[in-house]
C-alpha positions as CSV (number, residue, x, y, z in Angstrom):
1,X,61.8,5.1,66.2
2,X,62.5,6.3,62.4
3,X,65.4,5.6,60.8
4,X,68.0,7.9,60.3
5,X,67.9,9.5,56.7
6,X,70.3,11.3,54.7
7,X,69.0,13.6,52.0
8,X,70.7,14.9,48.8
9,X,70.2,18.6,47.8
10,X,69.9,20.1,44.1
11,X,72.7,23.1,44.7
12,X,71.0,24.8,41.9
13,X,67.6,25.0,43.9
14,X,67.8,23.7,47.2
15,X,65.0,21.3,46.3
16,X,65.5,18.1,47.5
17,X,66.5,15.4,45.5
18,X,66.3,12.2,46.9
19,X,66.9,10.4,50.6
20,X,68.7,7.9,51.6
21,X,69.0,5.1,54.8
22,X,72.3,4.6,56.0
23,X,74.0,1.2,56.4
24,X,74.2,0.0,60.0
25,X,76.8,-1.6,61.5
26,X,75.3,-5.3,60.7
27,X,75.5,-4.1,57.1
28,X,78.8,-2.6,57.2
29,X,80.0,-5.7,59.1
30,X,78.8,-8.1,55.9
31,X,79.9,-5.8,53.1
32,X,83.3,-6.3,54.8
33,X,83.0,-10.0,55.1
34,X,81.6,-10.4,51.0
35,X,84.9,-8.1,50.6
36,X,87.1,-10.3,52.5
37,X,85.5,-13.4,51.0
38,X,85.9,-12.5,47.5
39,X,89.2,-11.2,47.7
40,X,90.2,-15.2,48.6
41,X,89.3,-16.0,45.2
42,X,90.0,-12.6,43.3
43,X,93.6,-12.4,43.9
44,X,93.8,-15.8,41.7
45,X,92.0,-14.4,38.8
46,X,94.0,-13.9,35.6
47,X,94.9,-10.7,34.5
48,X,92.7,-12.0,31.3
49,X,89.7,-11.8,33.3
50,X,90.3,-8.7,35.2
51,X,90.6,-7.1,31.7
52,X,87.6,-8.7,30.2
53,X,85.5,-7.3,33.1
54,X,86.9,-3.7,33.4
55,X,87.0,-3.1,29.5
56,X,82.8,-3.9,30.0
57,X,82.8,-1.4,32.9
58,X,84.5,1.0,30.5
59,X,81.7,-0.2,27.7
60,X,79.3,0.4,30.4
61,X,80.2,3.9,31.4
62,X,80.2,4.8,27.7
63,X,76.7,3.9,27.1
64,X,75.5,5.5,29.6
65,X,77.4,8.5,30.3
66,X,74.4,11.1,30.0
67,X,72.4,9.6,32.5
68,X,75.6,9.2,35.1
69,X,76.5,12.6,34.1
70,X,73.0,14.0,34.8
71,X,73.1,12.7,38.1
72,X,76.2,14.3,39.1
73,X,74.9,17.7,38.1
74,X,72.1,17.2,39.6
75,X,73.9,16.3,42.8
76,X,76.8,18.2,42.9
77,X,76.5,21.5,40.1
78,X,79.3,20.3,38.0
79,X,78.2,21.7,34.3
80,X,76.5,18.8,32.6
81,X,79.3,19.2,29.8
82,X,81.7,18.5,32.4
83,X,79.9,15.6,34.0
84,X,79.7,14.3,30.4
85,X,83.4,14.4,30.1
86,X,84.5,13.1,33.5
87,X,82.5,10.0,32.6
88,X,84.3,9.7,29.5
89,X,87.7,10.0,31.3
90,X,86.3,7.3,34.2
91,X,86.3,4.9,30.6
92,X,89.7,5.9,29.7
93,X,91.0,4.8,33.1
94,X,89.6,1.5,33.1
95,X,90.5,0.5,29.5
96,X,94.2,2.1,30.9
97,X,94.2,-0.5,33.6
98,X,92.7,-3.0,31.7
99,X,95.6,-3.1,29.1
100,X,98.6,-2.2,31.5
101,X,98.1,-3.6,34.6
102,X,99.7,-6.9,33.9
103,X,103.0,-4.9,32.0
104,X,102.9,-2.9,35.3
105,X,103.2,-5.2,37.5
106,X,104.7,-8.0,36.2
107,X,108.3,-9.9,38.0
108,X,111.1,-7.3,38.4
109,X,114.2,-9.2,38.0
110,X,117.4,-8.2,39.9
111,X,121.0,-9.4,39.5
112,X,122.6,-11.0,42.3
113,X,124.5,-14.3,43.1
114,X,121.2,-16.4,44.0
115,X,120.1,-18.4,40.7
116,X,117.3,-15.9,40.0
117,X,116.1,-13.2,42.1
118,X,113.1,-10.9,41.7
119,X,110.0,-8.7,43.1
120,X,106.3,-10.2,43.0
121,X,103.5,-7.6,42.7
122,X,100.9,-9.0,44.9
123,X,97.5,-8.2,45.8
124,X,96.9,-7.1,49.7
125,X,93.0,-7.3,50.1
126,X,90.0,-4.9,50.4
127,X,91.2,-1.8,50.5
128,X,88.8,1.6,51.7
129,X,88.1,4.0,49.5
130,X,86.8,7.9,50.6
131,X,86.2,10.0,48.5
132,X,85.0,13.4,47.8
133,X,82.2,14.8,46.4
134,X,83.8,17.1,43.8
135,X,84.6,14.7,40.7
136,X,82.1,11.8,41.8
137,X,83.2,9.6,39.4
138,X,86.4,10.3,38.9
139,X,87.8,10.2,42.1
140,X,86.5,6.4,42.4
141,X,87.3,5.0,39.1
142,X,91.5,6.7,39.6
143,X,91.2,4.4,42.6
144,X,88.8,1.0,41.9
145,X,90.3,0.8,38.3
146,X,94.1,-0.1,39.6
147,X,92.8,-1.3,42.8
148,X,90.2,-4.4,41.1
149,X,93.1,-4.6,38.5
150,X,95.6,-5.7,40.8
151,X,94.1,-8.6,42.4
152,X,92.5,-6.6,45.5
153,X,88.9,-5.6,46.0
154,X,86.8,-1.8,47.0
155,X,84.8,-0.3,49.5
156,X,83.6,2.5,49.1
157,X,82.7,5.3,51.3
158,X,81.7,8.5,49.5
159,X,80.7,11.8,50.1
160,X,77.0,12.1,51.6
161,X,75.7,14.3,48.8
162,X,76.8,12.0,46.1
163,X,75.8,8.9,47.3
164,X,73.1,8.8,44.0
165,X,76.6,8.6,42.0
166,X,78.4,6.3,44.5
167,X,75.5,3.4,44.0
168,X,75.8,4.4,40.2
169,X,79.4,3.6,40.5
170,X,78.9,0.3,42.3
171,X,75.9,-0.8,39.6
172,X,78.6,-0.2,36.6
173,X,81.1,-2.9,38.4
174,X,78.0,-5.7,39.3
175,X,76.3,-5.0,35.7
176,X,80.0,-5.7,34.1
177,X,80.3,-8.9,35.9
178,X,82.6,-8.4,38.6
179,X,81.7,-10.9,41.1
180,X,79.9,-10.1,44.3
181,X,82.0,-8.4,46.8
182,X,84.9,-7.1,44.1
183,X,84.0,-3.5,44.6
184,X,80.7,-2.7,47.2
185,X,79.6,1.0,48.5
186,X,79.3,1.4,52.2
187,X,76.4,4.6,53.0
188,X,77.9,5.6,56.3
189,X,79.1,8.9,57.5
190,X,82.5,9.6,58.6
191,X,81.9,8.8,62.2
192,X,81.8,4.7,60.8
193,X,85.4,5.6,58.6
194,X,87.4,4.7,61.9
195,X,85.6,1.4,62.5
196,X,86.3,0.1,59.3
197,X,89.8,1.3,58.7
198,X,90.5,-0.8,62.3
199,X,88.4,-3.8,61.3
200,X,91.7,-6.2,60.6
201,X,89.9,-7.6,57.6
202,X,90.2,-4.1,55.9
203,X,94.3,-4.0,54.6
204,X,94.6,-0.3,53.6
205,X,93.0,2.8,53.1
206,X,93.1,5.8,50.4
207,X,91.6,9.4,51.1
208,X,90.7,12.2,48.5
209,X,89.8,15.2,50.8
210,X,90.6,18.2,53.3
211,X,93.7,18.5,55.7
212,X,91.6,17.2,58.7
213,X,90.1,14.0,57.2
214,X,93.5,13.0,56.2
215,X,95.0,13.8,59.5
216,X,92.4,11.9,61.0
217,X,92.8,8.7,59.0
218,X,96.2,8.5,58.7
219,X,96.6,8.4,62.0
220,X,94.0,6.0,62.0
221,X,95.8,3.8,59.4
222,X,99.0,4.3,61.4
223,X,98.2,3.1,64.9
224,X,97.1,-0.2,63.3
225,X,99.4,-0.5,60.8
226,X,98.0,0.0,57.5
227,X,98.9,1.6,53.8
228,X,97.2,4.8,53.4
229,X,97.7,6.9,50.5
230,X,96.4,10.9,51.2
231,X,95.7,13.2,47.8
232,X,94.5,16.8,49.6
233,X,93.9,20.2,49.3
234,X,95.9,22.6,46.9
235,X,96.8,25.9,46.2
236,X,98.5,25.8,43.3
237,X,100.3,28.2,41.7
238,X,100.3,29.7,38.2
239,X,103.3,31.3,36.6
240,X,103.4,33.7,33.7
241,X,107.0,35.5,32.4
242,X,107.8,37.5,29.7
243,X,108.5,34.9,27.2
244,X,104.8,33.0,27.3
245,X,102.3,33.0,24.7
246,X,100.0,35.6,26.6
247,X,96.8,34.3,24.5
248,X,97.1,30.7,25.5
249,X,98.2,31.8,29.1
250,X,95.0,33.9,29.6
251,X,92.9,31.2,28.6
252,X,94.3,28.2,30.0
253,X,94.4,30.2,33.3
254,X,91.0,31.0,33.6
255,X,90.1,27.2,32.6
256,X,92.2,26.0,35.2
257,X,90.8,28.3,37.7
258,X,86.6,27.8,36.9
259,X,86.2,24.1,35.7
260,X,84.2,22.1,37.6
261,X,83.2,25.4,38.7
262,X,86.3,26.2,40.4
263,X,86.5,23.4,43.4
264,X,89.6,21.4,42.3
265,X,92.4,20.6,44.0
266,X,94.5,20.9,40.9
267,X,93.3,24.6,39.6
268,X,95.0,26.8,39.7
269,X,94.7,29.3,42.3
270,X,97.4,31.2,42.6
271,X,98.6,34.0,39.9
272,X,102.0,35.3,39.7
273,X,102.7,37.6,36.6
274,X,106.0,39.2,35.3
275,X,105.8,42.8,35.9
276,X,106.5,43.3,32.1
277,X,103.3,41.5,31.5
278,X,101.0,42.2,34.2
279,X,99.0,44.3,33.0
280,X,98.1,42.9,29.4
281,X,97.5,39.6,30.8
282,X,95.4,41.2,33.7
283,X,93.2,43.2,31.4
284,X,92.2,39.8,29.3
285,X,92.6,37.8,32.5
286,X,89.5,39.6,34.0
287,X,87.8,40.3,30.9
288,X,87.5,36.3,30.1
289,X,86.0,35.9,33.5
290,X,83.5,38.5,33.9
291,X,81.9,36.9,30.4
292,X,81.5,33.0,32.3
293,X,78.2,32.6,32.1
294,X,76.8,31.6,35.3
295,X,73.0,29.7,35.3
296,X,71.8,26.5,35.2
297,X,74.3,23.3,34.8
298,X,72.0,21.5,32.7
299,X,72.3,23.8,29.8
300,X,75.4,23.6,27.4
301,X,75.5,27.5,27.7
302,X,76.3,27.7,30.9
303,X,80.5,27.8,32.3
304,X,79.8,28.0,36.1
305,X,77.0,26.6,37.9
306,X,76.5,26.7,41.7
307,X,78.7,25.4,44.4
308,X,78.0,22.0,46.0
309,X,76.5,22.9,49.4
310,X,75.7,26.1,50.7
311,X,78.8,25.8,53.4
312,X,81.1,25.7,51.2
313,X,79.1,28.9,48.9
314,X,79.4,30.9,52.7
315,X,83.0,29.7,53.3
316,X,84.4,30.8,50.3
317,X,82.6,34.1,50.4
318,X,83.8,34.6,53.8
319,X,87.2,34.1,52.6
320,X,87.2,36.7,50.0
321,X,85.3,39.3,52.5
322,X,88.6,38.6,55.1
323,X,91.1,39.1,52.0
324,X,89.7,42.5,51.0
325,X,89.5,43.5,54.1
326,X,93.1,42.2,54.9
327,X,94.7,44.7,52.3
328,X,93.2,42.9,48.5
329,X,92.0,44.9,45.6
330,X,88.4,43.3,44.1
331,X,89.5,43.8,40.3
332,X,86.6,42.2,38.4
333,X,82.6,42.5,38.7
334,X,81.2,40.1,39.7
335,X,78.1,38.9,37.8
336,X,74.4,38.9,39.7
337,X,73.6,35.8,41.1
338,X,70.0,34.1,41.6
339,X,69.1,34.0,45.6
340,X,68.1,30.1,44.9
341,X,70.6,28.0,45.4
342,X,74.6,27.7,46.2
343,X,75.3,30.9,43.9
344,X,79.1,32.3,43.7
345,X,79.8,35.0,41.0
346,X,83.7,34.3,39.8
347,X,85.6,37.3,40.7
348,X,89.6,38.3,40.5
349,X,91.5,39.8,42.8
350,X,95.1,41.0,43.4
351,X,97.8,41.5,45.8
352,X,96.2,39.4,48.5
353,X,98.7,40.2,51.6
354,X,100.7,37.2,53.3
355,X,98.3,36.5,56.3
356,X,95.2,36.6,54.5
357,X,92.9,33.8,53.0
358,X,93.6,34.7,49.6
359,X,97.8,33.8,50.0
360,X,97.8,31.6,52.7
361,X,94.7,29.0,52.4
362,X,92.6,26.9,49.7
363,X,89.6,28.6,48.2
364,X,87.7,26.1,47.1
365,X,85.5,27.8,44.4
366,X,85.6,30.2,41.4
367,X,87.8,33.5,43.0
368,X,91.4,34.1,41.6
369,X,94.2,36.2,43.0
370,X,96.7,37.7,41.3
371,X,100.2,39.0,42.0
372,X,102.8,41.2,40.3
373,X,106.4,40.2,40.5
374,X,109.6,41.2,39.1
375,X,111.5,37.8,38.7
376,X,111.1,33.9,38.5
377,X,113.2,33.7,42.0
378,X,110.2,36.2,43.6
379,X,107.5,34.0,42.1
380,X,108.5,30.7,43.2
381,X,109.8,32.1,46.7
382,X,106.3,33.3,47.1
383,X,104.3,30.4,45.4
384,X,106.5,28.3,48.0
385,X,104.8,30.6,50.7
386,X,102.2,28.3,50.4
387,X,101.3,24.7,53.0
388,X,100.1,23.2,49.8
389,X,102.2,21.1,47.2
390,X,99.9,19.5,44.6
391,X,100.3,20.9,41.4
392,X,102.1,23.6,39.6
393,X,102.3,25.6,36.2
394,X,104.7,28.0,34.2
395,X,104.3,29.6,30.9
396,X,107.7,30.8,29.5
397,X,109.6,29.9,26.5
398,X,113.0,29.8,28.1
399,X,115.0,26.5,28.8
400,X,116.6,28.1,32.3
401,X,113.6,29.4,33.6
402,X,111.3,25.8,32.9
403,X,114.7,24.0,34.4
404,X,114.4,26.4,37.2
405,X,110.8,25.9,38.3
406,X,110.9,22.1,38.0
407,X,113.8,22.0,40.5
408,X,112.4,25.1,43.0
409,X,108.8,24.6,42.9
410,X,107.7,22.6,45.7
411,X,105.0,20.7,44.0
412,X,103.9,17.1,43.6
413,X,103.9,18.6,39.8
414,X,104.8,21.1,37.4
415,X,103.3,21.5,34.2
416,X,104.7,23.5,31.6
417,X,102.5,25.8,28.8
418,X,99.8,23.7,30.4
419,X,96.9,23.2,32.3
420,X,97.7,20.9,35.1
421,X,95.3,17.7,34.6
422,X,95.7,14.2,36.1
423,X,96.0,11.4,33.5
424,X,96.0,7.9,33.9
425,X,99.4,7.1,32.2
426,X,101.1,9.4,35.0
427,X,101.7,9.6,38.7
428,X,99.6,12.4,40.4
429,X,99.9,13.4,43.8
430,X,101.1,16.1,46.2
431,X,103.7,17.2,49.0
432,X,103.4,19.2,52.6
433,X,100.3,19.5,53.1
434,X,98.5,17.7,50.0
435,X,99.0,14.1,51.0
436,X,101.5,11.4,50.3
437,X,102.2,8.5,48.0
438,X,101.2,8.4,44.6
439,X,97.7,7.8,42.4
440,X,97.8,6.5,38.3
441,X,100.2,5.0,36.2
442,X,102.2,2.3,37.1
443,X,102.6,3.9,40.9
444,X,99.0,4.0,41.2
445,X,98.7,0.4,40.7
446,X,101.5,-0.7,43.1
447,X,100.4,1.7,46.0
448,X,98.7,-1.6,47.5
449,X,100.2,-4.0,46.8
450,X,102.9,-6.9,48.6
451,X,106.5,-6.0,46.6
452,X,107.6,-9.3,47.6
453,X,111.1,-10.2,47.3
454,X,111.6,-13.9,46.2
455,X,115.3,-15.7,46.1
456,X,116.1,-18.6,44.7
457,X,119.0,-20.8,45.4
């Protein structure tokens, strides 16, 4: 009987790219045990050596960000500019972690009548990692950076049509010098994510991903116990009043809503524009995204290339079919698309009606809606309409109305005058319906960890 094979697609062809076995259970079984051995020895490493080893992993990633990059275009679409850049930001991370860890989670003292009291960071164990196949890298490095940082060790289990990236992730650690079993990738499908998370050696879990996959392994994670940490879907919203530079809204909006050509959780997706500015901001709104140019990933030219999989191409179109049938106005033209491939022309639409796809769900790809309102109370009332909670954005100029979004929105953040972007020196995560707990910075860091409270007499 032949083995089981899993086989990556080019979304800009739909040539295959490359096939790959599956680990078995006898494989899975030892990658655990090298985790669960190493982690004996890891969690008494100095914060000196962790360092040493994860600034060479951000040398590594450096030095070899084209050809990382290159792969994750071919793999997933991503422009290769993009790719280019998200390798440069998995660097940043590591060097973050590398020089902050130890300040992060060193003794916290606290007053009381014992002779000295205080909270020990401590490491927990391996810890399961899965992750999507949207930012390849990044994803993994937000996670095995603090993770391997703190004393604990990875696995790994990534999205099928990235596992190219996910083995390119796991040759960065072993070529830096982490030891053997630090940080290991597990090829399984998610039919194998419940066996591991209940394998008692395994101490936690983290999931980047939809609604159900979280559902599914946090309650996983709960009936035995176990940290899990949940970053999901979002639809965020986007918030223009009278007072914002229109020019930098326009464009920051239309970056926010096509990078990584448009699947992120953090874009913006949602568009509510002050009546007394609607329309000027619409007209340049549309007019910056019907010139994306949409082609091939590998050229520096292009702004959009194709989506991931040809699912999520048909989802998303679907969507937009059921909002314009639901009552939505198709305010852009959209740009001819080649037949070849996982092809979605960005288009803008407006007043997508509550009940529709466009208001009440994710679209995960390059399709904007837009709504006219008359106040900052309307726009967050109907930006709150929304499951989601992970990120946020207003342009204004006035003090009141910035105060007043950062204490209505319901948002895991709010950025102001800005795109919303995740950065390692602060927290990022969601509410409702986008997960729990906390990524980056020094909450990242402690997410898995033992806060142990020590007394002495």
């Amino acid at each position: 009987m032949s083995k089981p094979v899993v086989t990556s697609i080019n979304p800009a062809t739909g040539d295959v790219l490359q096939t790959f076995t599956p680990h078995g259970s006898a494989n899975v079984d030892a990658a655990i045990e090298r985790a669960d051995d190493r982690f004996q020895t890891w969690r008494l490493s100095s914060f000196t050596e962790r360092s040493r080893l994860m600034h060479k992993a951000a040398d590594i990633l450096d030095a070899r960000k084209d050809a990382f990059a290159r792969t994750m275009t071919m793999e997933m679409g991503k422009p290769l500019r993009e790719a280019v850049a998200e390798v440069e930001k998995c660097a940043l991370v590591c060097r973050h972690y590398a020089d902050h860890a130890e300040a992060y989670l060193k003794d916290e003292t606290i007053q009381t009548e014992a002779k000295r009291s205080y909270v020990r960071n401590l490491p927990i164990g391996p810890v399961l990692a899965v992750m999507p196949w949207n930012y390849p890298f990044w994803q993994v490095f937000r996670f095995a950076a603090p993770t391997l940082m703190a004393g604990n060790v990875g696995l790994l289990k990534h999205a099928s049509n990235v596992w190219g990236s996910a083995l390119n992730i796991e040759k960065v650690f072993r070529e830096a010098g982490f030891p053997e079993g630090c940080f290991q990738t597990l090829l399984i499908g998610s039919k194998a994510i419940e066996g591991v998370i209940r394998d008692s050696r395994v101490k936690a879990v983290t999931l980047t991903g939809s609604g159900p996959a979280g559902r599914s392994v946090a309650s996983i994670a709960g009936e035995e116990l176990k940290p899990s940490l949940l970053e999901l879907g979002g639809s965020d919203a986007f918030i223009v009043m009278p007072s914002a530079d229109i020019a930098k809204a326009v464009d920051t909006a239309v970056k926010s809503r096509n990078k990584n050509n448009g699947q992120s959780c953090i874009a913006a997706k949602r568009f509510f524009v002050h009546a007394d500015i609607y329309d000027a901001f619409t007209r340049d709104f549309v007019k910056q995204v019907e010139a994306l140019r949409v082609g091939d990933p590998m050229l520096d030219t292009t702004d959009i290339g194709p989506l991931a999989t040809k699912s999520i191409r048909d989802d998303l179109a679907s969507q937009v079919e059921a909002t314009l049938k639901g009552g939505a106005q198709l305010i852009s033209k959209p740009a001819d698309v080649d037949d070849k491939g996982w092809w979605f022309a960005p288009q803008v639409l407006s007043e997508a009606p509550r009940g529709t796809p466009g208001s009440d769900e994710e679209m995960f790809g390059p399709a904007a809606n837009l709504w006219r309102v008359q106040s900052l109370p309307e726009a967050i009332l109907k930006a709150n309409h929304s499951d989601f909670g992970l990120g946020s954005a207003i342009f204004t100029q006035d003090e009141a109305e910035i105060e007043e979004a950062v204490r209505d929105l319901q948002a895991g953040s709010t950025f102001v005058n800005a795109l919303v972007a995740s950065d390692p020196r602060l927290p990022f995560g969601g509410v409702k319906q986008s997960g729990y707990g906390r990524e980056l910075a020094a909450d990242g860091i402690k997410a898995f960890v033992n806060r142990k409270t020590v007394s002495v007499s």
